[in-house]
C-alpha positions in Angstrom: -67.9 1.0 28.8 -68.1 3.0 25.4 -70.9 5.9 25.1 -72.8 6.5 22.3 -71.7 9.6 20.2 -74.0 12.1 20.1 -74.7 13.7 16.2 -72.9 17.1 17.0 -69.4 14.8 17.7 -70.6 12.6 14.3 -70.6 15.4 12.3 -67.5 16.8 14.0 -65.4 13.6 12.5 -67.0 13.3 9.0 -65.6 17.0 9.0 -62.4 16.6 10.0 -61.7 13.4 7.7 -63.3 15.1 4.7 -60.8 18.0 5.4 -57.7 15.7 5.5 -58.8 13.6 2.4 -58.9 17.1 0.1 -55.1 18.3 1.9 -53.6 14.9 0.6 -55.1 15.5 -2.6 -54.4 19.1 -3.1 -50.6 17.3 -2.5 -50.7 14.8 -4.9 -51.6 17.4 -7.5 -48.7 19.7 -6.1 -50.3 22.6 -4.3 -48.6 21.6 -1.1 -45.4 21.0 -0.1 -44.9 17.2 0.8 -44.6 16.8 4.8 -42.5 13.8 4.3 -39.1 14.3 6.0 -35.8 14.8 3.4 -34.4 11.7 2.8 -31.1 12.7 4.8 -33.3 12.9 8.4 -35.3 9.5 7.9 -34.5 6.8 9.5 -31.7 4.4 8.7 -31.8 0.6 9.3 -29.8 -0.7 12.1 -29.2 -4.1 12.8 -28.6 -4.8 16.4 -27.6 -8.4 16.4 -24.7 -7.0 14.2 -23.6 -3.6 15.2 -20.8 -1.6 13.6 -18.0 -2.2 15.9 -15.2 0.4 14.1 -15.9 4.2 14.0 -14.9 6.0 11.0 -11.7 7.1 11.9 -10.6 3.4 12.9 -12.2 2.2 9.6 -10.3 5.4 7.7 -7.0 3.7 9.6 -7.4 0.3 8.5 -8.0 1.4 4.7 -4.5 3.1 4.8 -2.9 0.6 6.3 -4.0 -2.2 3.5 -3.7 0.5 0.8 0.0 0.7 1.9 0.4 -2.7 1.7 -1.1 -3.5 -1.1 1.7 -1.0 -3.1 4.6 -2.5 -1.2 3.7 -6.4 -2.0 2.9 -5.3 -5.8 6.7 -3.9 -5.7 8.2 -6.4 -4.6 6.3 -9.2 -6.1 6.9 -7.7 -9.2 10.5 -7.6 -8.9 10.6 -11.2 -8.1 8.3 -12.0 -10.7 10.1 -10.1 -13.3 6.3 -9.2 -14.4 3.9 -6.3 -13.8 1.8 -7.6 -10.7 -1.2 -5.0 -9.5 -2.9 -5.9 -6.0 -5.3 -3.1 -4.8 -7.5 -3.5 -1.9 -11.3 -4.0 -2.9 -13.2 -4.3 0.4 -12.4 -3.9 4.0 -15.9 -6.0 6.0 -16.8 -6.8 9.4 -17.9 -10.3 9.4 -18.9 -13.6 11.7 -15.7 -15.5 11.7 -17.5 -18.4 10.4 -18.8 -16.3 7.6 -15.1 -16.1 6.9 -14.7 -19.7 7.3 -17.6 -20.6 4.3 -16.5 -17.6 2.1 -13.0 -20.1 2.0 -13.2 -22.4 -0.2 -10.7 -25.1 0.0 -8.1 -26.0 -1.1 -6.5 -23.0 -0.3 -3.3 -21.5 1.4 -3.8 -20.4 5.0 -1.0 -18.8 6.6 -2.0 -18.5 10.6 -0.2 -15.5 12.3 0.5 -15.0 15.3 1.2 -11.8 18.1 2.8 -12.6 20.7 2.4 -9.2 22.9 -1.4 -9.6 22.0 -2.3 -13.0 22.2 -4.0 -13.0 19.4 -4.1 -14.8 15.7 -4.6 -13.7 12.2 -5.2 -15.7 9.2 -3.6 -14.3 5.7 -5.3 -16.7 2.7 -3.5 -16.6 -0.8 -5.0 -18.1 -3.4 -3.0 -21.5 -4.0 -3.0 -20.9 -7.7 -1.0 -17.6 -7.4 1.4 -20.1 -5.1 1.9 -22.1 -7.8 2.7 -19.4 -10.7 5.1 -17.7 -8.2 7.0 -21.0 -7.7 7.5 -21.6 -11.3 8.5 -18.0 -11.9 11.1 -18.4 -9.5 12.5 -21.4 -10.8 12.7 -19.6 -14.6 9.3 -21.4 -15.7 6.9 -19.7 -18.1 4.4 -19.3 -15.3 0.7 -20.3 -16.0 -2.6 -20.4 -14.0 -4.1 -23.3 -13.5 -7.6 -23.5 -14.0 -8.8 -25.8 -10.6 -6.3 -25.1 -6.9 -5.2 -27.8 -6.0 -3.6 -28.3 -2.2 0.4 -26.9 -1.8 2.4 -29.8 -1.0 5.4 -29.0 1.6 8.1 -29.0 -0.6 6.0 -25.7 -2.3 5.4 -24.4 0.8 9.0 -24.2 1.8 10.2 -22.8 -1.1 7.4 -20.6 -0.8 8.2 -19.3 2.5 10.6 -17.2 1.9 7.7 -14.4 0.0 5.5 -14.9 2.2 7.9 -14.1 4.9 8.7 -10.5 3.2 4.5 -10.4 2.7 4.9 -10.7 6.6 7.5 -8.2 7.2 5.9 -5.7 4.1 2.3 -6.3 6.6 4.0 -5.3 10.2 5.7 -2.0 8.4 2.5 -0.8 7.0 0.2 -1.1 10.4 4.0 0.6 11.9 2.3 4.1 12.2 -0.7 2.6 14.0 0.7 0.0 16.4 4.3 -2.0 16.4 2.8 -5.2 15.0 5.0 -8.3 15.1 3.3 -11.2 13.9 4.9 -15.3 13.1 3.7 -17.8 10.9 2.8 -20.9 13.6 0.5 -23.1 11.1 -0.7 -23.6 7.2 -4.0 -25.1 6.3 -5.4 -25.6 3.2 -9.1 -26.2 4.7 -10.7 -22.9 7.2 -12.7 -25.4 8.7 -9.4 -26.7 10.5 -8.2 -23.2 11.5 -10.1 -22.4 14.8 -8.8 -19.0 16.0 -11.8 -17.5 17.7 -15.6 -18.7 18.1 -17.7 -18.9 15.3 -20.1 -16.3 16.4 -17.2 -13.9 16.7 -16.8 -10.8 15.1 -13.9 -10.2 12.8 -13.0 -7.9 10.1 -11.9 -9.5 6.7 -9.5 -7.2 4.2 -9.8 -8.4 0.6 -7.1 -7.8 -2.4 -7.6 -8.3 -6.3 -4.1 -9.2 -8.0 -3.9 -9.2 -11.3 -1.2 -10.4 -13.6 -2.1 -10.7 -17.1 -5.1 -10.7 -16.6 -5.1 -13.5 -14.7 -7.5 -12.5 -11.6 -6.2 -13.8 -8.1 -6.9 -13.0 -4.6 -5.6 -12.1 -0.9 -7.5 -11.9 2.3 -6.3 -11.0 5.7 -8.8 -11.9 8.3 -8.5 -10.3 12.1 -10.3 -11.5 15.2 -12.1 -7.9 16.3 -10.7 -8.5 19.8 -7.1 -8.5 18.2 -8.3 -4.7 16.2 -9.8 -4.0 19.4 -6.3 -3.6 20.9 -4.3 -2.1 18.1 -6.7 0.8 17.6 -7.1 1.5 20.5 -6.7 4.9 22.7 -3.3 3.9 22.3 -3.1 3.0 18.9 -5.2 6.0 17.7 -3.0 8.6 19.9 0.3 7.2 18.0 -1.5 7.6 14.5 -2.7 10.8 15.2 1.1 11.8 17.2 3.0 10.4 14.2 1.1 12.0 11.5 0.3 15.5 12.6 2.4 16.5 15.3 5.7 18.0 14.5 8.6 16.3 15.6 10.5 17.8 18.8 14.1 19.7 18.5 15.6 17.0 19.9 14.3 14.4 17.3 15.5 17.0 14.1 18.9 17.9 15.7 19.3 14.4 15.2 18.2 13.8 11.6 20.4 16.6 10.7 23.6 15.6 12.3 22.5 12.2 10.3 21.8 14.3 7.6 25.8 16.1 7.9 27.5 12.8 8.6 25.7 10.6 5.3 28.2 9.9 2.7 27.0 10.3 -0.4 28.1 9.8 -4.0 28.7 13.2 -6.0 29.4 12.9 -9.9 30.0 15.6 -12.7 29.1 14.6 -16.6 31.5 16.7 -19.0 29.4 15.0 -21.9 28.6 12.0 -23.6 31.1 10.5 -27.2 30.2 7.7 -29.5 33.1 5.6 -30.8 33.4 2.6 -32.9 34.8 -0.3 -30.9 37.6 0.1 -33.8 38.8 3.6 -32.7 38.1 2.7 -29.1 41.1 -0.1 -28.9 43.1 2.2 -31.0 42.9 4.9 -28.3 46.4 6.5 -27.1 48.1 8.9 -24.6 47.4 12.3 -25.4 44.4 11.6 -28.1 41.5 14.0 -28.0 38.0 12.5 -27.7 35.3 15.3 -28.8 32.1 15.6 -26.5 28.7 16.5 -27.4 28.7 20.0 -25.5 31.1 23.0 -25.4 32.8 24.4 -22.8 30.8 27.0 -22.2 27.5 25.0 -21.7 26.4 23.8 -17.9 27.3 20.7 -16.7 24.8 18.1 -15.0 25.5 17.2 -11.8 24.3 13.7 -10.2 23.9 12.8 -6.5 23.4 9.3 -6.0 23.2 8.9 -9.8 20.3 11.7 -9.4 20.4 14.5 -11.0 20.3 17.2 -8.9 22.4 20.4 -10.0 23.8 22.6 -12.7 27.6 23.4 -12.5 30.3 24.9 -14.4 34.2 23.5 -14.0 36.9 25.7 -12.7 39.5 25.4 -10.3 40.0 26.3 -6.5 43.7 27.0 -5.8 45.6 23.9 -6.6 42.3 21.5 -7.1 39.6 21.2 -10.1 36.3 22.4 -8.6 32.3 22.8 -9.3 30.7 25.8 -9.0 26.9 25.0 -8.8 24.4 27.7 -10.5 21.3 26.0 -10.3 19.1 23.6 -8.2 16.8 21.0 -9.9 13.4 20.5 -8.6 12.1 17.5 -10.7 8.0 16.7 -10.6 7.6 13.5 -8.6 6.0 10.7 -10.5 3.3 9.6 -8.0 3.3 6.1 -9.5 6.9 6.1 -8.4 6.8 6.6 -4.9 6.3 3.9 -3.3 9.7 2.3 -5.7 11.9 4.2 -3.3 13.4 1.3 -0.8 12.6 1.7 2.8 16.6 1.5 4.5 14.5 -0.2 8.1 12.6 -2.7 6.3 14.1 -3.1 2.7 16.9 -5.6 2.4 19.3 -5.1 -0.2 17.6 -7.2 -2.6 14.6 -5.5 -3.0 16.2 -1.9 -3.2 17.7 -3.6 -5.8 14.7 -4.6 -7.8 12.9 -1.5 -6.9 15.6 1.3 -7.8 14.8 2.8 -10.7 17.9 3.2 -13.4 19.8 6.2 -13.1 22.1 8.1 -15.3 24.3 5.3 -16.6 27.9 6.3 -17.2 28.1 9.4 -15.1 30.5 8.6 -12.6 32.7 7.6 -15.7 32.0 10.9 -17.4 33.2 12.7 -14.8 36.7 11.1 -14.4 37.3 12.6 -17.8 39.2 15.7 -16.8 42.0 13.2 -15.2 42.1 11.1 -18.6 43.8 11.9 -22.3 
């Protein structure tokens, strides 16, 4: 049972609380420091039921890899397109898969990939109306938006197949530095309620893309089962990311580049200088007429490598045979919006290096056949 306080311990308390009640006044006013803890050691919410199931370096890892992609599916659907297309990643979220499965609405275009080696499946969701304007722009239409999707009937998604194929092929080579992805198309849906690839409870991790052309505001996602992550980021996936892009590669491997490097043909052209002729005096052109060039012999010539320039030369001759003496070594500044234009030789077909390569310096193989002509 509770004793009765005696009035020594009565007084003892009203002491004590008239004391605190003047220290948290005297800190209002500011002659105390405030005994709250800085806002960096408070307590942050934490949501058990959800927990974050990707550390930062596995979250820093999967916002390459999409970055990456996104570039290399604006190149080459812009090439196809024959228009400017931008797609840049704007969210990577973990998510319930049937969170996933209401954020869809239909009808869409759900592709359903699938890995063989992990025995898993991926969904990749296009918005149908991009389907649609890609289509047309294929077959030399105009190419507008429509203003409501409407489901892709299987004529469109044949004759769609063949981007999304390369989207594919563009996806596997920019998770290649993180695991050896392989993944085939096995289903398309236009409703997520049809596409069951894990539990609804599940986890899963939803990468989201804006693409933008003209204006016209589209969208990609790319939906992954966490158990499918789980198993590309692993130990093993994290030890090849961190192998492939800081360790240095072994004498072996760069005796090998640079016998590649000896052996690689490449195209090596000279430009004397550039003319302008009527078409007139052109057809009237003879043996042994003199065509004047825009430079004089004493000025330095540009040499091209792979229609590139690269060098500075002067003409002369070596023995018996016309010869280049090179006096200087171009260092041009990279464009940084132009790197990821340069074709990948294990992944590019020749098509898109085609769309992709930038024009050169037209005319300077032709240039350099000059010495040989009138």
């Amino acid at each position: 049972m509770s004793k009765p306080l005696s009035q020594e311990e009565i007084d003892v308390l009203l002491s004590e609380k008239a004391e605190g009640e003047g220290r948290t006044a005297r800190a209002a006013e500011g002659s105390l420091p405030d005994a709250s803890p800085p806002e960096d050691e408070q307590a942050q919410p934490y949501n058990f039921k959800r927990p974050r199931l990707f550390s930062q370096a596995q979250t820093r890892i999967i916002n390459y890899v999409h970055e990456s992609f996104a570039r290399d599916l604006s190149v080459y659907l812009s090439a196809q397109l024959r228009t400017i297309v931008d797609i840049s990643l704007t969210a990577v979220d973990q998510v319930l898969y049937s969170e996933f499965v209401m954020s869809s609405a239909p009808p869409s275009a759900l592709y359903v990939l699938e890995d063989e080696d992990l025995g898993h499946k991926c969904i990749f969701e296009i918005d149908p109306r991009l389907v649609i304007y890609t289509i047309e722009k294929l077959f030399g239409g105009q190419g507008e938006f429509l203003d409501d999707a409407r489901e892709i009937s299987p004529i469109e998604q044949r004759i769609m197949s063949r981007v999304m194929q390369r989207a594919f092929r563009e996806l596997e080579q920019a998770w290649k530095k993180a695991y050896d992805l392989s993944v085939n198309d096995v289903a398309f849906e236009s409703n997520a309620e049809f596409v069951q690839i894990i539990p609804a409870a599940e986890p899963a991790l939803n990468a989201s893309f804006e693409v933008r052309i003209y204006d016209e505001p589209s969208f990609v996602n790319i939906c992954y089962p966490y158990l499918m992550l789980e198993k590309m980021l692993g130990r093993a996936g994290m030890k090849q990311w961190i192998s492939s892009s800081t360790s240095p590669s072994s004498p072996e491997v760069r005796e090998r580049y640079e016998e590649a490097l000896r052996t690689t043909d490449v195209t090596l052209s000279a430009e004397l200088g550039r003319a302008v002729l009527p078409v007139t005096e052109l057809m009237q052109l003879e043996e042994g007429d003199v065509i004047p060039l825009n430079s004089k012999t004493s000025d330095p010539m540009q040499v091209y490598v792979s229609d590139k320039p690269k060098f500075k030369a002067v003409a002369g001759r070596s023995g018996q045979q016309r010869a280049l003496k090179i006096t200087a070594v171009e260092e041009p500044d990279p464009d940084p919006r132009l790197s990821s234009l340069n074709p990948d030789p294990e992944s590019h077909d020749a098509e898109h290096a085609l769309d992709a390569r930038t024009d050169g310096a037209d005319g300077a193989e032709g240039s350099a056949s000059q010495p040989d002509g009138p």
